[in-house]
C-alpha positions in Angstrom: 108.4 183.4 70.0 105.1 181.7 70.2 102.4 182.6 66.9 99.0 183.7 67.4 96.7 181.2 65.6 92.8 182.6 66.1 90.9 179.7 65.6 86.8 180.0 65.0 84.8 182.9 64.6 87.0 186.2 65.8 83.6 187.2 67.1 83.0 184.8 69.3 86.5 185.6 70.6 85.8 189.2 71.0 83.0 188.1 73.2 84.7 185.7 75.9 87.8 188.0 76.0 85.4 190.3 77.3 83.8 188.5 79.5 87.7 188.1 81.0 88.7 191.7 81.3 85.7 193.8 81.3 87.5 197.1 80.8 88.5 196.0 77.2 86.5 198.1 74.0 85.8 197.0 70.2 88.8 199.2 69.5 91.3 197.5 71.8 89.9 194.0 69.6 90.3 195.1 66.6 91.8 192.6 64.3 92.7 192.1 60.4 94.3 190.1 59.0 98.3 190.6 59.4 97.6 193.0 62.2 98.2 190.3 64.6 101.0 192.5 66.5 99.0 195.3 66.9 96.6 193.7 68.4 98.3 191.8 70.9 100.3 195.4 71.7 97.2 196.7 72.8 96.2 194.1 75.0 99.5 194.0 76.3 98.6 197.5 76.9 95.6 196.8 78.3 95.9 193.8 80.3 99.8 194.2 81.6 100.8 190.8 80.5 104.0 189.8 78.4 103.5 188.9 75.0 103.9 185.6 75.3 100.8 185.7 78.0 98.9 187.5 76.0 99.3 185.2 72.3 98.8 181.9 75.3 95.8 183.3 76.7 94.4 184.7 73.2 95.2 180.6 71.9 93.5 179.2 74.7 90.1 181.1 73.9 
C-alpha cells in the first residue's frame, strides 16, 4: 500500500487539486495531521479513483 507524503505547503495543494477537479470544496480537502485516510476517502468519493490513484495523484502534486 503506497503512503501519502504531502510535500510543501497543503495550501498550495488545495489550490492545484482544484484547479484538476473543479467540483471539489474546502471540506472535501480538509486535512490534519493523521487524518490522512479520511481524506483520501473522500476524494475517492469524489473523484472515483482507487486509493492507490488517489495517494499517486495527491504525491504527484
Amino acid at each position: 500500500m503506497s503512503n501519502l507524503k504531502l510535500k510543501g505547503n497543503w495550501n498550495e495543494l488545495k489550490g492545484k487539486a482544484k484547479q484538476q477537479y473543479a467540483d471539489l470544496t474546502d471540506d472535501d480537502l480538509l486535512y490534519e495531521e493523521g487524518q490522512e485516510d479520511e481524506l483520501i476517502g473522500r476524494l475517492q468519493k469524489k473523484t472515483g479513483k482507487a486509493r492507490d490513484e488517489v495517494v499517486n495523484w495527491l504525491n504527484s502534486l
